[in-house]
C-alpha positions in Angstrom: -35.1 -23.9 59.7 -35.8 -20.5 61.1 -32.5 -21.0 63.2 -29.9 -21.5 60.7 -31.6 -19.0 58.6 -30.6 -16.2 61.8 -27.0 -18.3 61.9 -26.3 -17.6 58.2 -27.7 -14.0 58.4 -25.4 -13.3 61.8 -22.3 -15.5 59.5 -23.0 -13.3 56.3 -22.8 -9.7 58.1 -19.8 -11.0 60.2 -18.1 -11.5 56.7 -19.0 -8.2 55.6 -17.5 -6.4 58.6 -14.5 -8.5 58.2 -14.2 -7.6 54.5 -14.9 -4.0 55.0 -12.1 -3.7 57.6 -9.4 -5.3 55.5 -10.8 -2.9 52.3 -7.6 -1.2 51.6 -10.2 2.2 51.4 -11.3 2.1 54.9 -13.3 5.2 55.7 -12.0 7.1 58.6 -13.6 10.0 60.9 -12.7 13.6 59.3 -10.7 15.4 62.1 -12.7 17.7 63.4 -15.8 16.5 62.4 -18.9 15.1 64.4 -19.7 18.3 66.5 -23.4 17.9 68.3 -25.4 15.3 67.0 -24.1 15.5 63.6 -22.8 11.9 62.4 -18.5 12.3 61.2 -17.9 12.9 58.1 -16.1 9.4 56.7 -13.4 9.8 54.0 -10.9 7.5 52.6 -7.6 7.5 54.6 -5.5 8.4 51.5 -7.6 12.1 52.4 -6.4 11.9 55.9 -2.6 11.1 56.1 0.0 13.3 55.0 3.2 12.0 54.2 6.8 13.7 54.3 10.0 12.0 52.7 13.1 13.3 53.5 15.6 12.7 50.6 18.9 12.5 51.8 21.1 12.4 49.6 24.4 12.0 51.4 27.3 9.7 49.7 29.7 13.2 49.8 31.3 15.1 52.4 28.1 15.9 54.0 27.2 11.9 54.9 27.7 13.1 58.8 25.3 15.6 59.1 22.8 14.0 57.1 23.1 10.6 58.7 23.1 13.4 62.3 19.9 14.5 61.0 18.0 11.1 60.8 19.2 10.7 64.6 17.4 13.8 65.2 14.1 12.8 63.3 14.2 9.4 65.5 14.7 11.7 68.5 11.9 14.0 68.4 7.8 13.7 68.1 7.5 10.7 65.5 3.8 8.9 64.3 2.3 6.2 64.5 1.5 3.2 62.5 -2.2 3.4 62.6 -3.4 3.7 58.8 -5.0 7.4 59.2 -1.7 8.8 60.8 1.1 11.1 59.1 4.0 9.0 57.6 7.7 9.9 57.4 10.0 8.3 54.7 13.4 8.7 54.8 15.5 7.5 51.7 19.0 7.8 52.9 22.9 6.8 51.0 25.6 7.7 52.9 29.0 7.0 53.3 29.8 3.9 55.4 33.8 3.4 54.9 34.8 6.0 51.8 34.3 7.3 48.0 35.9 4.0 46.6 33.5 1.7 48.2 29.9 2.3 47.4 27.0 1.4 49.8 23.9 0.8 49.5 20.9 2.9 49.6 17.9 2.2 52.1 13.9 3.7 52.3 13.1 3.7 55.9 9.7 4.4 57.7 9.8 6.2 61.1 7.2 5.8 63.9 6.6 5.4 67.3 6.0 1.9 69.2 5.0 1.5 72.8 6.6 4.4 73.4 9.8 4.3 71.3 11.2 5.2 67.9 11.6 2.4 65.4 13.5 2.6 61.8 12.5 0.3 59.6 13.6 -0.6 56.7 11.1 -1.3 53.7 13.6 -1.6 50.3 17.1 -1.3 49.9 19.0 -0.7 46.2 22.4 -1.6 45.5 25.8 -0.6 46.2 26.8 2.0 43.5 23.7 3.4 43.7 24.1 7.3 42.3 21.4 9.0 44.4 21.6 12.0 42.9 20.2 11.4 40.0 16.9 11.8 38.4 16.1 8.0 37.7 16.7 7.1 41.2 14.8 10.3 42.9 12.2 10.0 40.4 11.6 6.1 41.2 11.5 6.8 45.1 8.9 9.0 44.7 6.6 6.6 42.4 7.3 4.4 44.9 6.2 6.7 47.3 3.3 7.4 45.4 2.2 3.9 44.9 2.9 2.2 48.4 1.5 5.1 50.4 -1.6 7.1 49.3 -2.3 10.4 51.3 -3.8 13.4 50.6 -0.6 15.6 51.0 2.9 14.8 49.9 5.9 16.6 50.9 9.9 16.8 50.3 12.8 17.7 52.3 16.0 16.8 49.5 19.1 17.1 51.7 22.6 17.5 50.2 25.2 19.4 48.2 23.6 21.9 45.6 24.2 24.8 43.2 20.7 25.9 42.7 20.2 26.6 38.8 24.1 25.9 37.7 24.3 23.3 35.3 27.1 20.4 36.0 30.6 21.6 37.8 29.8 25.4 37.3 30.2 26.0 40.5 33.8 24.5 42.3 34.7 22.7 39.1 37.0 21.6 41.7 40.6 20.9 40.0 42.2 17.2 41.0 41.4 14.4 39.8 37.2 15.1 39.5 35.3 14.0 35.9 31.8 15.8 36.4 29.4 13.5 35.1 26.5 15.4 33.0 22.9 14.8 34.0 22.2 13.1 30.3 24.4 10.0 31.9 22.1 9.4 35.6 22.8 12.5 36.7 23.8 13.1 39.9 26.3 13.3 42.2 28.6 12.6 44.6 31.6 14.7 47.0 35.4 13.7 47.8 37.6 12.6 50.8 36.0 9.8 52.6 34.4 11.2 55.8 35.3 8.7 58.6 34.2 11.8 61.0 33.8 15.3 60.9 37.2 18.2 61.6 35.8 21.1 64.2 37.9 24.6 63.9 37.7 27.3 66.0 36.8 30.6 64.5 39.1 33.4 66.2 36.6 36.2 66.6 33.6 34.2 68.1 35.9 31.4 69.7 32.7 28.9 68.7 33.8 25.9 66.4 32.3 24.7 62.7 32.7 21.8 61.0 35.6 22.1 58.2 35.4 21.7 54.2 37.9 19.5 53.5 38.5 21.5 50.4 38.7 25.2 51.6 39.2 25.2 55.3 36.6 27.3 55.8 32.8 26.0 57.1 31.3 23.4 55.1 28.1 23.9 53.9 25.2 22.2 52.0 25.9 22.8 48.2 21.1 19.8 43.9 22.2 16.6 44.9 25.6 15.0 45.0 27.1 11.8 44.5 31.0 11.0 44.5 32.8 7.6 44.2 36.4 6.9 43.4 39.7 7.8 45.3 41.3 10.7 45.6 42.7 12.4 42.4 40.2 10.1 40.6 37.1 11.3 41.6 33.4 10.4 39.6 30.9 13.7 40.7 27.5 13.2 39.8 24.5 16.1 39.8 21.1 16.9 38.7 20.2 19.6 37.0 17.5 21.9 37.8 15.4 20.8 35.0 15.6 17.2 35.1 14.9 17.6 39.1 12.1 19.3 38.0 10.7 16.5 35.3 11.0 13.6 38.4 8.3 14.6 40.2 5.8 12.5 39.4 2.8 14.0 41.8 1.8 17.6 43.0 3.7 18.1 46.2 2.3 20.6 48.8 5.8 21.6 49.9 9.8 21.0 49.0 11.6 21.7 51.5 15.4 22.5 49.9 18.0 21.6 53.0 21.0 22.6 50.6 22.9 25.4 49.5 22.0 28.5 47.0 18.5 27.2 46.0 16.5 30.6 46.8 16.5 31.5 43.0 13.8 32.7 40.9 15.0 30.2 38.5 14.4 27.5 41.5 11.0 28.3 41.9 9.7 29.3 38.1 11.2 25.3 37.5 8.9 24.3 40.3 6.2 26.2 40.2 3.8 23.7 39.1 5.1 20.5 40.9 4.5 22.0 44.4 2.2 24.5 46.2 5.4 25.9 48.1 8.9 26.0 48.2 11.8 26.5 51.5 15.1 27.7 50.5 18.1 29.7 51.2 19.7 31.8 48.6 23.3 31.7 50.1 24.6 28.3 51.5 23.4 26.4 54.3 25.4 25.5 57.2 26.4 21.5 57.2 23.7 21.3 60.8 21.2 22.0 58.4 17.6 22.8 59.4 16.2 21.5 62.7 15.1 18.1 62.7 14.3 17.6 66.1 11.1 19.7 65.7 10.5 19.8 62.0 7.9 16.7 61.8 6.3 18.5 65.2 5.6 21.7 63.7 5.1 21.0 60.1 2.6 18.8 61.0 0.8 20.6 64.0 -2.4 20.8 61.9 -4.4 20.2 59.5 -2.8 22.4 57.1 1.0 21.9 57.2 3.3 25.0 57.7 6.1 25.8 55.8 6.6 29.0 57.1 6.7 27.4 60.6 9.7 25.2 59.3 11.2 28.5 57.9 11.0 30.5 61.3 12.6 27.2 63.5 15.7 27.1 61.0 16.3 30.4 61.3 16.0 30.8 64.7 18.2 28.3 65.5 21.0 30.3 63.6 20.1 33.6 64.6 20.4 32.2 68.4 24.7 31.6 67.5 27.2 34.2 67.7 30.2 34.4 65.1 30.7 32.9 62.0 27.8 30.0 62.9 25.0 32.9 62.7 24.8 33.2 59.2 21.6 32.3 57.6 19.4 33.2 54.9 15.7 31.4 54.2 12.4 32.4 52.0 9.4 30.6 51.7 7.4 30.9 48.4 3.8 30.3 47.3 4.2 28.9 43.8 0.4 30.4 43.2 2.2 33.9 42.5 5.2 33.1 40.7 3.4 33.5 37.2 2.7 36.8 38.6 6.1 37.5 39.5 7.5 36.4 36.0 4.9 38.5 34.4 6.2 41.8 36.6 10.4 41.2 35.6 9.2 40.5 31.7 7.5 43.5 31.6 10.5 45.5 33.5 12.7 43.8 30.9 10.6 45.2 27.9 11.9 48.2 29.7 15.4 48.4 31.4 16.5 45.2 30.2 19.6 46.4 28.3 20.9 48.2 31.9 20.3 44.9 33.9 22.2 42.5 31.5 25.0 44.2 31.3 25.6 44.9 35.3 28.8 43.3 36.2 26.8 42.8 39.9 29.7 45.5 41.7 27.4 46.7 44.2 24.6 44.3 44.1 23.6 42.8 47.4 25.2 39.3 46.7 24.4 35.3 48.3 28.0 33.7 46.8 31.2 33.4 48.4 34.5 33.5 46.9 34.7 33.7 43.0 31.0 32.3 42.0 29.4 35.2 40.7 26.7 33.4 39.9 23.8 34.3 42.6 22.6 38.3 43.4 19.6 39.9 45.3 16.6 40.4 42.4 15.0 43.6 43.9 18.7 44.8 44.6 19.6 44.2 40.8 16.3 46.1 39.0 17.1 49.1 42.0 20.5 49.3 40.6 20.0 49.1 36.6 17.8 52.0 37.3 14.2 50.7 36.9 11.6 53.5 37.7 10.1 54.0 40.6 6.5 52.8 39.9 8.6 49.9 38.1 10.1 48.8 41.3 7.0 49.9 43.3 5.4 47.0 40.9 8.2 44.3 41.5 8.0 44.7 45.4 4.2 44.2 45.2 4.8 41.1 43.4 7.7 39.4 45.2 5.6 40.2 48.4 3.1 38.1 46.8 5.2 35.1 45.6 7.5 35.3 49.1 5.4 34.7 52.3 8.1 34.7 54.4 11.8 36.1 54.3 15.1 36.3 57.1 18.2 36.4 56.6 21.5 37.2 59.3 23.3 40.9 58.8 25.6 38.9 57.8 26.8 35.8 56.2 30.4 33.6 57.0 32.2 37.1 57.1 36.1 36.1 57.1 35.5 32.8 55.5 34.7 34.9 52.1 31.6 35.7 53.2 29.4 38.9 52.2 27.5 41.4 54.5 23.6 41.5 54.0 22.3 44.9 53.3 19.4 44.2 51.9 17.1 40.7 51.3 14.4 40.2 49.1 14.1 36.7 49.5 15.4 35.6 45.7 18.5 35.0 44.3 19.1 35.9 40.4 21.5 35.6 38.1 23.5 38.7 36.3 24.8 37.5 33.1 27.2 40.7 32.9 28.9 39.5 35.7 30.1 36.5 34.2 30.4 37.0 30.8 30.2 33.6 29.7 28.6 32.9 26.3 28.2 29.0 27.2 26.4 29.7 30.5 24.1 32.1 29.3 23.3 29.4 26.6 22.1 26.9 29.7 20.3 29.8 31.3 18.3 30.8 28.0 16.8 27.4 28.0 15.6 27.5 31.6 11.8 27.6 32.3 12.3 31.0 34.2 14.7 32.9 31.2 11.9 31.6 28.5 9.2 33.5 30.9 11.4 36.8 31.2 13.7 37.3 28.6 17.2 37.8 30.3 19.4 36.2 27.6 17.8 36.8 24.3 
C-alpha cells in the first residue's frame, strides 16, 4: 500500500510539472537577475519579450524597396523561437505583377533556425486587400496584440506618406487618379506597375537613384498608400493622420515612420499618447529607406530599446553618400514633453500669433520640394514672425525637451527641387499664410495639435 501511495505521489507531481510547463504564463528568469546567492527574479514571458512589426505597406511604386527591405531583415541578426525571445512581425502587400491585379497580403514571423533565417507565414488576407487603411492596420495590430503578449510593442509603418495632409493634398496627381477619402477604408495605393526599379545617374555626383516614375527625379517614401487599377484609371487610397492615430489599439514604446514628411508637430501631438516615442523625417525619405540589416540588432541591444540608436544608423548611412543620395533629415521625439511643447507655441500664439499666420514661409527654412508648401522649420517660423527673445529662448528649451535627437544633411535633393538646410530644429509645421487655402486650414483646425495651439482660429 505504502508503494503505490509513493507511485501516485511521484505520478501526481510529474502531472504538475507537465501542466506548469505547457501554462501559457510560464515564468521565466528576469535578465539580469540572480547575482550571488540571490534566487532569479521569475516573471511572466509577456514581461520579457519585446516585439517589433514592421508594417509594410507596399502595393505602390515603392513595392521594390519595401519587399528589398524584408530581404535585409532576413539577412541580418534575427531571434529565436524560444517563448522569452524578441519577436519580429512583418505584415507585408506588395505588388507581384501590377496596379490592375491585386495580391494578397501576408503576416510573417522572422527567426533564426539551426543557423538560418526562416519566413513564415502565420495569416494571409485577400487579394484586394487596401493596406492602407485604418481597418486593416488597426486589425493587424489586435492581432498582434492578441497572438503575441510582450511587454514592449513597437512599429516601423513603411510606405508612401504626406505627414498631416488630408487625402490627395499633396500630388493630387492629374491622370486618371480618384483619391479615395479615409471615411471609405482609407488608404492607399501608387501607379505604374513596378516590374523593377529605373536607376539614373545624377550629373554632378555621377552616383545613380532610383527614378519616380512620375517626376524623373529620386523617388522617395511619401501615411500609407494603396493603388489598383490601370493607368489613367487609377483608385489611391490613404489614411489620414487622425484615423492612423485612433488604430492603435495598445501603448507602443516606439513608431518608427520609414516614409516621407512625417517630422511634424502635428505628427507627434496626434501620437503623443499611443507611443512613448516617435522616428521621423520632416522632408522625404529616400526609396532605400532606413537600414534594415542592423535595425533589429541595435534596437534591440538591451533591455531598454533605442530609438535614437535607429535614428543615428539611418542617418549615417546617408551622410556616408556623396551627391544627390546624401540628403537626409531624422528627429527622434519623447512624447512625454510634447504637452510641454504645445503648451510653449499656445502661449507664443497668445502673443505673435497674428505675425506667424500670415507668413507666406519666403524665407523660412523649408522640408518640401517643388510646389507643396505645406511643411516649414517650427523654430525657423516663430524666429521669423518676430517672437521675442525670451519667447524663443522658451521654445528652444522646450523642443530640446520633446526632441532627443536631431540631423539632417546641409542639404537636401538639391537639383531635383530640392532646398538647402540652414537651419533644423527637428519639426516640421505648417504656415497657413503660405497656402492660403480656406478648405485646408478647415482640416488643420480640427487636428489634435491646432485644438492644443490655436493656429487657425
Amino acid at each position: 500500500m505504502l508503494e503505490k501511495l509513493k507511485y501516485a505521489l511521484l505520478l501526481a507531481l510529474l502531472l504538475a510539472f507537465c501542466a506548469c510547463s505547457k501554462d501559457p504564463d510560464f515564468f521565466h528568469p528576469l535578465p539580469g537577475s540572480g547575482i550571488g546567492n540571490t534566487p532569479p527574479s521569475r516573471v511572466p514571458d509577456n514581461e520579457i519579450r519585446r516585439v517589433l512589426l514592421l508594417y509594410s505597406c507596399g502595393f505602390n511604386s515603392l513595392s521594390s524597396s519595401l519587399r528589398g527591405d524584408i530581404d535585409e531583415l532576413l539577412s541580418g541578426k534575427l531571434p529565436g523561437t524560444e517563448r522569452e525571445e524578441d519577436v519580429i512581425l512583418v505584415f507585408g502587400h506588395h505588388v507581384t505583377k501590377s496596379y490592375s491585379v491585386p495580391s494578397e497580403a501576408v503576416l510573417m514571423r522572422l527567426y533564426q533556425e539551426n543557423g538560418e533565417p526562416v519566413r513564415d507565414t502565420l495569416r494571409t488576407w485577400p487579394a484586394g486587400t487596401v493596406s492602407a487603411s485604418s481597418a486593416t492596420l488597426g486589425e493587424v495590430l489586435g492581432l498582434v496584440r492578441r497572438d503575441f503578449p510582450a511587454r514592449e510593442y513597437d512599429l516601423i509603418f513603411s510606405s508612401h506618406a504626406t505627414g498631416w495632409l488630408p487625402v490627395s493634398y499633396y500630388g493630387g496627381r492629374d491622370g486618371g487618379y480618384e483619391f479615395v477619402p479615409t471615411s471609405v477604408p482609407d488608404g492607399c495605393l501608387s501607379p505604374e506597375a513596378m516590374s523593377g526599379e529605373r536607376l539614373a545617374q545624377d550629373p554632378l555626383s555621377g552616383e545613380y537613384f532610383v527614378v519616380d516614375p512620375f517626376t524623373g527625379g529620386p523617388l522617395t517614401r511619401t501615411i500609407g498608400e494603396t493603388l489598383f487599377g490601370s493607368s489613367g484609371n487609377y483608385t489611391v487610397y490613404n489614411i489620414e493622420l487622425e484615423n492612423f492615430a485612433r488604430a492603435i489599439p495598445m501603448k507602443l514604446n516606439t513608431i518608427i515612420f520609414d516614409c516621407c514628411l512625417m517630422g511634424g508637430v502635428e505628427v507627434a501631438s496626434a501620437l503623443k499618447d499611443k507611443c512613448n516615442y516617435i522616428v521621423f523625417s520632416p522632408a522625404e525619405v529616400l526609396s532605400d529607406g532606413m537600414d534594415y540589416t542592423t535595425l533589429f540588432e541595435h534596437f534591440y541591444a538591451s533591455y531598454t530599446s533605442d530609438p535614437v540608436q535607429v535614428a543615428e544608423d539611418y542617418y549615417s548611412v546617408y551622410d556616408r553618400k556623396t551627391g544627390v543620395n546624401r540628403s537626409a533629415t531624422v528627429s527622434v521625439v519623447d512624447c512625454s514633453k510634447v504637452k510641454g511643447l504645445e503648451e510653449c507655441v499656445a502661449s507664443l500664439m497668445e502673443t505673435c500669433g497674428d505675425a506667424f499666420r500670415v507668413l507666406d514661409g519666403r524665407g523660412v527654412q523649408q522640408y518640401y520640394r517643388y510646389n507643396y508648401p505645406y511643411f516649414f522649420d517650427l523654430r525657423d517660423a516663430f524666429d521669423k514672425a518676430g517672437v521675442s527673445p525670451e519667447g524663443l529662448a522658451a521654445l528652444d528649451r522646450a523642443i530640446d525637451d520633446c526632441v532627443i535627437y536631431r540631423k539632417a544633411t546641409d542639404s537636401f535633393l538639391v537639383g531635383y527641387g530640392g532646398f538647402e538646410i540652414d537651419c533644423y530644429s527637428g519639426l516640421s509645421c505648417y504656415l497657413p499664410g503660405a497656402v492660403s487655402d480656406s478648405g485646408l486650414d478647415m482640416a488643420y483646425a480640427s487636428g489634435t495639435w491646432n485644438r492644443a495651439v490655436g493656429v487657425i482660429r
